[in-house]
N, CA, C and O atoms as CSV, one atom per row, in Angstrom:
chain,resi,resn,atom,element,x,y,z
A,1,UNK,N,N,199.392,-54.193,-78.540
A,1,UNK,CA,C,198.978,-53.241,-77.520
A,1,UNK,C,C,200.219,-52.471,-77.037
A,1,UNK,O,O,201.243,-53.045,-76.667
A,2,UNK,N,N,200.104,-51.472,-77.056
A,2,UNK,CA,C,201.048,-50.143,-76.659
A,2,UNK,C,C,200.727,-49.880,-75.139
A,2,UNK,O,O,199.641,-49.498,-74.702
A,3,UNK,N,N,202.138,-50.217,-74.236
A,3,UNK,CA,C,201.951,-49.675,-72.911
A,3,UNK,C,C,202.762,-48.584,-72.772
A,3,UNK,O,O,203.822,-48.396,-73.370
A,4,UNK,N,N,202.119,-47.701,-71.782
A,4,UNK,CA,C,202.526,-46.126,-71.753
A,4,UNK,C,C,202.474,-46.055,-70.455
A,4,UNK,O,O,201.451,-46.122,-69.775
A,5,UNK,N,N,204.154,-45.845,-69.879
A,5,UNK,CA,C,203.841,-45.254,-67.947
A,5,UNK,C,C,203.992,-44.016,-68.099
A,5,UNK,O,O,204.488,-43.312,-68.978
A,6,UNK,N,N,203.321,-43.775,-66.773
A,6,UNK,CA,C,204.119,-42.218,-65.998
A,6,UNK,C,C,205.227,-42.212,-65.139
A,6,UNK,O,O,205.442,-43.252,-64.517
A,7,UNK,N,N,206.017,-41.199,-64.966
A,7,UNK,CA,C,206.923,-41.595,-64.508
A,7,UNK,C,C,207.138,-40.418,-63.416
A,7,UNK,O,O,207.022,-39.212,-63.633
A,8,UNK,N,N,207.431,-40.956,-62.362
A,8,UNK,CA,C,207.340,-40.185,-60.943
A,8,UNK,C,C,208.608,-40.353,-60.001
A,8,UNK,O,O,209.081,-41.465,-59.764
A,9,UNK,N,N,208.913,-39.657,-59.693
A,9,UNK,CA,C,210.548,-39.159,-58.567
A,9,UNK,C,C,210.282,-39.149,-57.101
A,9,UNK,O,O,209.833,-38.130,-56.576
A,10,UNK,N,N,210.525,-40.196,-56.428
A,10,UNK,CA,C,210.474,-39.541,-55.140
A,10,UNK,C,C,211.596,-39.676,-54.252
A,10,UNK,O,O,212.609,-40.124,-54.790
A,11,UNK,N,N,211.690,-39.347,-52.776
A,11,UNK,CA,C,213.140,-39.849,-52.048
A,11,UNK,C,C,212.675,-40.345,-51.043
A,11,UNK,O,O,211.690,-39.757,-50.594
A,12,UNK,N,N,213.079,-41.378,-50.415
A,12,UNK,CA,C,213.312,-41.920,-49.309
A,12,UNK,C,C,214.362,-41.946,-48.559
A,12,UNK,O,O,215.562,-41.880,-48.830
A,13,UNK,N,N,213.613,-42.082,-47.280
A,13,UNK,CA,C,214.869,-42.453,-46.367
A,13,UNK,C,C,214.683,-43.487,-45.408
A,13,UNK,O,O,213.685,-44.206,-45.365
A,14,UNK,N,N,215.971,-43.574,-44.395
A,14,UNK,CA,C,216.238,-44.358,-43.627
A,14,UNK,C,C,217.133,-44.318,-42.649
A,14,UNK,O,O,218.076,-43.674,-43.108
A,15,UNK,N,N,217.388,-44.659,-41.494
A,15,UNK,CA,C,217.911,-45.030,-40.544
A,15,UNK,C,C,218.700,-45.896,-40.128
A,15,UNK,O,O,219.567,-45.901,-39.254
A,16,UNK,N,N,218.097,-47.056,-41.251
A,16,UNK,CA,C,219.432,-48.301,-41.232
A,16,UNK,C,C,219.798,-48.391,-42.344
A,16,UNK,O,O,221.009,-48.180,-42.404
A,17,UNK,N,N,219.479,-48.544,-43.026
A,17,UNK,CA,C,220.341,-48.695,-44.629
A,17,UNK,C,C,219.356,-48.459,-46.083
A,17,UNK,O,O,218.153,-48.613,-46.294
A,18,UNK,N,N,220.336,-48.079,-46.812
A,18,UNK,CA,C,219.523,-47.887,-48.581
A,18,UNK,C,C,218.661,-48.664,-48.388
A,18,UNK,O,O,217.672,-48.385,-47.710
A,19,UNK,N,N,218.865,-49.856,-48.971
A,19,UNK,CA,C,217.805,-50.659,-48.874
A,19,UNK,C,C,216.480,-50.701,-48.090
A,19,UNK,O,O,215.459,-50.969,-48.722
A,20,UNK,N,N,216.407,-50.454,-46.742
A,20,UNK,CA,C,215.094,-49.897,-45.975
A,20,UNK,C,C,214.478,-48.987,-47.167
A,20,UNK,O,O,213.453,-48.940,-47.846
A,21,UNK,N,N,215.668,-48.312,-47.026
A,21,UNK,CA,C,214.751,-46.448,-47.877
A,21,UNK,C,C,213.927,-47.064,-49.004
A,21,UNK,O,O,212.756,-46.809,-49.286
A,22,UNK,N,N,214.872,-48.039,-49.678
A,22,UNK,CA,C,214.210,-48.654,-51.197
A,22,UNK,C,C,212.845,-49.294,-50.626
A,22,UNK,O,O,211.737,-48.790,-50.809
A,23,UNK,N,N,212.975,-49.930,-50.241
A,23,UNK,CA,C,211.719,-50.978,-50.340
A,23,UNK,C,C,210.828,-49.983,-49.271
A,23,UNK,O,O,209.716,-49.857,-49.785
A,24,UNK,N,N,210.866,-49.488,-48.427
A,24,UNK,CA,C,209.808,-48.419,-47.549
A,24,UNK,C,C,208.997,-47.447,-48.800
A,24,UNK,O,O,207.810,-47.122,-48.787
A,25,UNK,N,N,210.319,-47.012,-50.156
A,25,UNK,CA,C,209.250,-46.256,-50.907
A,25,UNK,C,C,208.650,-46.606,-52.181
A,25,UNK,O,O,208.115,-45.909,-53.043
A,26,UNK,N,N,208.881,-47.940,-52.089
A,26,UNK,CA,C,208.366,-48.900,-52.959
A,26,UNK,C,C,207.023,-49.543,-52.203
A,26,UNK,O,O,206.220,-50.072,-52.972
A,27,UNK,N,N,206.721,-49.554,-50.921
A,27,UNK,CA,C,205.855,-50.287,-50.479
A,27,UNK,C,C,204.592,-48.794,-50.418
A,27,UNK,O,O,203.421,-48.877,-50.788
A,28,UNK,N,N,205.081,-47.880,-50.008
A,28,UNK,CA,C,204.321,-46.811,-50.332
A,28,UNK,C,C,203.961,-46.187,-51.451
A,28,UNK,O,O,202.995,-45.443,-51.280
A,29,UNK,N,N,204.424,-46.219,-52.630
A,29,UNK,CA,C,203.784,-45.936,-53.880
A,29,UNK,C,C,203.087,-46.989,-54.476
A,29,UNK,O,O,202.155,-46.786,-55.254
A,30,UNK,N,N,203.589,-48.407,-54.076
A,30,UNK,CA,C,202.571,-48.779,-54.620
A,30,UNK,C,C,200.978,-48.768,-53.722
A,30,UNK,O,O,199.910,-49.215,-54.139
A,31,UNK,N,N,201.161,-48.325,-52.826
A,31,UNK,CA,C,199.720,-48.229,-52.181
A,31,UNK,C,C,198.541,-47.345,-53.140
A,31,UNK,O,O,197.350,-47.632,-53.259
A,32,UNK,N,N,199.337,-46.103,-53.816
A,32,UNK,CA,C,198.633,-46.045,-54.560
A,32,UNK,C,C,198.676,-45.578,-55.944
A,32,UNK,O,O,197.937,-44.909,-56.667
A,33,UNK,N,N,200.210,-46.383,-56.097
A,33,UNK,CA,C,199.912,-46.845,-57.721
A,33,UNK,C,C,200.625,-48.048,-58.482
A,33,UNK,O,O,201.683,-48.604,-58.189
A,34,UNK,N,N,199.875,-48.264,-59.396
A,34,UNK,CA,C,200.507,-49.805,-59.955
A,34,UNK,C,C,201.618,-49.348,-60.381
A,34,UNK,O,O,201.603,-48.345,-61.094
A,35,UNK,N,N,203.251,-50.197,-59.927
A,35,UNK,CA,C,204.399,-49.751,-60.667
A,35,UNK,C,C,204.492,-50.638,-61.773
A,35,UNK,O,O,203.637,-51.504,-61.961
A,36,UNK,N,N,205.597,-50.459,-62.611
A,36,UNK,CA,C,205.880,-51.427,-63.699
A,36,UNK,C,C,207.168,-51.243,-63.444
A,36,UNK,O,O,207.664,-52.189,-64.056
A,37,UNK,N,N,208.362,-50.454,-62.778
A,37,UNK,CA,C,209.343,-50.779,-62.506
A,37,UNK,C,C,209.817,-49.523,-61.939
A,37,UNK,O,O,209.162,-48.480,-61.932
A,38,UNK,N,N,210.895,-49.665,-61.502
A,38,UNK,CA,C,211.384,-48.419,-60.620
A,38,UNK,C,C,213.257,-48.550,-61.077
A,38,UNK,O,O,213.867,-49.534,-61.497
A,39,UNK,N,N,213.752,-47.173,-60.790
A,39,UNK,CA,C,215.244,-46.608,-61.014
A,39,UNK,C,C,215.946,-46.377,-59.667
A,39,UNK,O,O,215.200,-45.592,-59.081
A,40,UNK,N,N,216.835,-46.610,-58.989
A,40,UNK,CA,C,217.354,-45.984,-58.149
A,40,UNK,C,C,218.502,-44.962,-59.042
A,40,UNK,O,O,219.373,-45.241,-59.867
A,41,UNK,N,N,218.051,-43.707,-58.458
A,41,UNK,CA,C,219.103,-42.599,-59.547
A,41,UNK,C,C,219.915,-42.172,-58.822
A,41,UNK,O,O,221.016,-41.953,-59.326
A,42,UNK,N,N,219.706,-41.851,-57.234
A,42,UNK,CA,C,220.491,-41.657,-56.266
A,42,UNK,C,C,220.434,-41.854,-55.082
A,42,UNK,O,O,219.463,-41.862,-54.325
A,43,UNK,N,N,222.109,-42.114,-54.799
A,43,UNK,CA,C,222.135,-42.657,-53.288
A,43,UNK,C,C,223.100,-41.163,-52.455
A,43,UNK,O,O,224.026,-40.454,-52.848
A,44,UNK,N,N,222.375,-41.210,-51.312
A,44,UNK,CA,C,223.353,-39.912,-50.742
A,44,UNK,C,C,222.594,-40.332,-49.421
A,44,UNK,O,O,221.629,-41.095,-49.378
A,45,UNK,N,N,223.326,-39.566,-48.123
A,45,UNK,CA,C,223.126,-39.443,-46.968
A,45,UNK,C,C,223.602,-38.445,-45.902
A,45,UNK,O,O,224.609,-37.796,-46.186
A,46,UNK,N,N,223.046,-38.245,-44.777
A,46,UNK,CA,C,223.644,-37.031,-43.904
A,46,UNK,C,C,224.086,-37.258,-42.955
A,46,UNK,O,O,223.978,-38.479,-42.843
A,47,UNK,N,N,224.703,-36.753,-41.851
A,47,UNK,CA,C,224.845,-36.896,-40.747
A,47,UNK,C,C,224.182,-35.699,-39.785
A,47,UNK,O,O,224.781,-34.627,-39.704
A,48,UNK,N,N,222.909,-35.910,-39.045
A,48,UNK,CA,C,222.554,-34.465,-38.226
A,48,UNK,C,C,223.714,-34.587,-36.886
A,48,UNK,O,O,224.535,-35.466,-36.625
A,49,UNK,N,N,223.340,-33.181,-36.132
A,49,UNK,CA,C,223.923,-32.742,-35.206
A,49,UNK,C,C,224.441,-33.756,-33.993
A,49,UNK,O,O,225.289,-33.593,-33.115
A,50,UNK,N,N,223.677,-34.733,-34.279
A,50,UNK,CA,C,224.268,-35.583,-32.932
A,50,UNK,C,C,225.071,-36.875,-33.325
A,50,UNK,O,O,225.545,-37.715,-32.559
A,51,UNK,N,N,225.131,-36.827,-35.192
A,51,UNK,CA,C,226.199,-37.509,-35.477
A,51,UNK,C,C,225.605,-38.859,-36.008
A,51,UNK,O,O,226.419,-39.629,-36.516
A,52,UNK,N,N,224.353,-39.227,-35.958
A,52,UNK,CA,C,223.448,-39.919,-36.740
A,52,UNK,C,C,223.220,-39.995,-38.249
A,52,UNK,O,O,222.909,-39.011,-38.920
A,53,UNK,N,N,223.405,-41.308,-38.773
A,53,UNK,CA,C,223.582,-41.357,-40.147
A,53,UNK,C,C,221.838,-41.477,-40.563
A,53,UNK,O,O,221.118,-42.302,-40.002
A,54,UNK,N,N,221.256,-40.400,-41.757
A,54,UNK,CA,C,220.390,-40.818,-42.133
A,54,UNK,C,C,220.586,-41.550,-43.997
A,54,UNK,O,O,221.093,-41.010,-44.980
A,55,UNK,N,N,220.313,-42.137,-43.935
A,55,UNK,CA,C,220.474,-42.733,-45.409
A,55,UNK,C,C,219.323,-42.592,-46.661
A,55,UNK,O,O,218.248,-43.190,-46.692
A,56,UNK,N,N,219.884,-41.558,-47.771
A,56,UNK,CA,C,218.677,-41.492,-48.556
A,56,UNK,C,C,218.922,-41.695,-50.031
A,56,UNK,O,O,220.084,-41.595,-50.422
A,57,UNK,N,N,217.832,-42.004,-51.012
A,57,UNK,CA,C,217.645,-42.659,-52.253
A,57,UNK,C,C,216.371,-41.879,-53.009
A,57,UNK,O,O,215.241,-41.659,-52.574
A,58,UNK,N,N,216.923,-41.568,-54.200
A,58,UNK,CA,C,215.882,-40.745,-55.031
A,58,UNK,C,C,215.748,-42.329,-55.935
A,58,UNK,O,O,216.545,-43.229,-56.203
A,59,UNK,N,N,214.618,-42.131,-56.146
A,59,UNK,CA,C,214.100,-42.948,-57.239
A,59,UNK,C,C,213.207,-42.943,-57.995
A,59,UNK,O,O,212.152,-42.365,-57.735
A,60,UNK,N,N,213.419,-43.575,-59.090
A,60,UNK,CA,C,212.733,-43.076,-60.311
A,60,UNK,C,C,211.316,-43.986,-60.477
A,60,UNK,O,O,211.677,-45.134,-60.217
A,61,UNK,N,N,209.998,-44.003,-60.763
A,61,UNK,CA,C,209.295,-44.713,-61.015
A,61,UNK,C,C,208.655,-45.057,-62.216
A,61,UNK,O,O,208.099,-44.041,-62.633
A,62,UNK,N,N,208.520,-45.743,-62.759
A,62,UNK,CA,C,207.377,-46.280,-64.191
A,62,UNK,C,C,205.886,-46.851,-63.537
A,62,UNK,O,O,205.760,-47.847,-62.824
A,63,UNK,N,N,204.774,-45.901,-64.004
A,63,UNK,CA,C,203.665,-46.241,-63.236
A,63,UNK,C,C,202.605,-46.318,-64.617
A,63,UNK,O,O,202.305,-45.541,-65.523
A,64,UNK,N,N,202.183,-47.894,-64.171
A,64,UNK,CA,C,201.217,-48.434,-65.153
A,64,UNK,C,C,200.198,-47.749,-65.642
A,64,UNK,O,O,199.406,-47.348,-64.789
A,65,UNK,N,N,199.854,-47.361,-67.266
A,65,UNK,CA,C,198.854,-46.328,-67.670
A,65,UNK,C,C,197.853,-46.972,-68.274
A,65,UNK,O,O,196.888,-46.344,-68.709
């Protein structure tokens, strides 16, 4: 049997750390879709105007077909 994902990009963020961002957009895609594994491709973050770190993560997904 031949398995075949799709594969989907999204970014998260966070307030306290990568990790939040990771697992916050891992708990939300899988709401509605089965993963088979996920990429973190990038890590980057900002600082807005009042000097607040937001922390964010693109990641890659493999979604069960």
């Amino acid at each position: 049997m031949v398995k075949t994902f799709e594969i989907i990009e999204k970014v998260g963020t966070s307030k306290k750390c990568y990790c939040d961002a990771i697992e916050d957009l891992v708990k939300d895609v899988k709401k509605e879709k089965p993963i088979g594994w996920f990429e973190v491709k990038e890590i980057r973050g900002r600082v807005d105007e009042n000097g607040a770190i937001e922390y964010q993560v693109a990641v890659k997904f493999g979604i069960k077909s």
